[in-house]
C-alpha distance (Angstrom), angle and dihedral (degrees) to the residues before:
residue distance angle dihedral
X1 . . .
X2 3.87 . .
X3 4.18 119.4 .
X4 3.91 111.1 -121.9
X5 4.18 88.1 -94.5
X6 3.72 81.3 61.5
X7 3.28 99.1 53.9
X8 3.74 94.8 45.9
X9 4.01 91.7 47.8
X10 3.65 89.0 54.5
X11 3.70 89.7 43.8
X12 3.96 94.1 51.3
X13 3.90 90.8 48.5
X14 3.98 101.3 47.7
X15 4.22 78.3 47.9
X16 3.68 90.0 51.0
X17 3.82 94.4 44.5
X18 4.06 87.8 54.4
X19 3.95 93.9 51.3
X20 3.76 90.3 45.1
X21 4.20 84.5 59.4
X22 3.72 94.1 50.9
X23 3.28 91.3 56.5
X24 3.75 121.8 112.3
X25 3.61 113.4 -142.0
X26 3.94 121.2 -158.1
X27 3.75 117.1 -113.0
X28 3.89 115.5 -124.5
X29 3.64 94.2 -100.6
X30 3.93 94.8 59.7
X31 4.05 92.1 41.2
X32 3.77 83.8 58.9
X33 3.74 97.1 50.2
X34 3.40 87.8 43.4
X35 3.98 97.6 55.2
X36 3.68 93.2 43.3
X37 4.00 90.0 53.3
X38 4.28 81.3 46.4
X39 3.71 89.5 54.0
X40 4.01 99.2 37.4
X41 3.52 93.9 52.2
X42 3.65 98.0 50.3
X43 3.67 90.5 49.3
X44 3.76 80.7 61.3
X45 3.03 101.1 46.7
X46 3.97 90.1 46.1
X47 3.78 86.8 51.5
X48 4.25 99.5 54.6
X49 3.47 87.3 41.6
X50 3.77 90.2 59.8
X51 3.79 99.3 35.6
X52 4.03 81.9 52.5
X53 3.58 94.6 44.8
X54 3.92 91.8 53.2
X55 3.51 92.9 46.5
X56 3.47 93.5 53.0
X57 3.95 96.2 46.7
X58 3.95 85.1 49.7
X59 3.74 89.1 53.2
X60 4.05 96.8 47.9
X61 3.97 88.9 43.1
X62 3.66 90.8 61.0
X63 4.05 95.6 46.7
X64 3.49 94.2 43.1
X65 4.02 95.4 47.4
X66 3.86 95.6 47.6
């Protein structure tokens, strides 16, 4: 006979193992779309960032050397 915790671990589980069936999994094609959109963004983002930080490094040098 299983204690109350039992019976609420097995509960928890057999719920678990019902949500992990519902969900929809991505087929390969759409995981690769989806990484390449991952990676081109970031590049991107990388990119401004850098553009921005340059400009702003220019901009400093020039009040701080006056």
């Amino acid at each position: 006979m299983a204690t109350t915790i039992g019976h609420q671990l097995i509960a928890y589980f057999k719920g678990a193992n019902e949500e992990l069936r519902k969900v929809v999994w991505p087929t390969k094609q759409e995981t690769i779309r989806s990484t390449i959109a991952v990676i081109a963004l970031s590049l991107g983002a990388g990119l401004f960032f850098w553009l921005l930080d340059l400009v702003f490094n220019f901009g400093l040098s020039k009040l701080l050397i006056k």
